[in-house]
N, C-alpha and C positions, 0 to 999 in steps of 0.2 A: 616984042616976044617976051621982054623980062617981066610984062606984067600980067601975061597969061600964066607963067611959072609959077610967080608971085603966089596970084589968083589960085592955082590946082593945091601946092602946097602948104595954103591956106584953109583949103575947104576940102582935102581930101577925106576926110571924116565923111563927111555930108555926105559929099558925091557917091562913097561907096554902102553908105545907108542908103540912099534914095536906089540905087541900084539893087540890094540887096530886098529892100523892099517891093520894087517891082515883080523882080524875081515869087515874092511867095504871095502879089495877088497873084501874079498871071498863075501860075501852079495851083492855087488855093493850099498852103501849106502854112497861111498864118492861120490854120483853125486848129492845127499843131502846136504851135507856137502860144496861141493863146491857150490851149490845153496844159501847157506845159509850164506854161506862165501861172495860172492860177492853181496848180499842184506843189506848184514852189511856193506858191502864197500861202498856203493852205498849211503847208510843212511850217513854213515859219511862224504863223499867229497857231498854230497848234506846239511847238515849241516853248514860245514863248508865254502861252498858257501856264504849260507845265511846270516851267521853272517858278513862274510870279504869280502865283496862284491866289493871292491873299490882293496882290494891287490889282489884278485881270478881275475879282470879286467889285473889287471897290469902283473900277472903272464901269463896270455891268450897272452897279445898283446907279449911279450918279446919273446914266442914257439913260436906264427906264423911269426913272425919277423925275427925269425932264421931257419923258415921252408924257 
């Protein structure tokens, strides 16, 4: 019994990720989540733009440089 505790207390994370995750396929609500996710991305490399404008330059020329 003390190694099933072990076991749960160990891996509780997982366990209620994997739960958590069942949950939005069966719903279809990871098309949310993904939405949501890539508007947070979106915010932060649009941010991060803004402020560093001169290295987010320099970064641009060096890709298409090596495209």
């Amino acid at each position: 019994m003390n190694d099933n505790g072990n076991f749960l207390s160990k891996n509780i994370g997982a366990i209620i990720g994997i739960i958590v995750a069942l949950i939005l396929a069966c719903t279809s609500l990871y098309r949310i989540v993904i939405i949501i996710i890539a508007m947070v991305g979106g915010a932060y490399i649009g941010r991060y733009i803004q402020y560093n404008k001169e290295e987010a330059k320099d970064k641009m020329k060096k890709f298409i440089d090596k495209l």
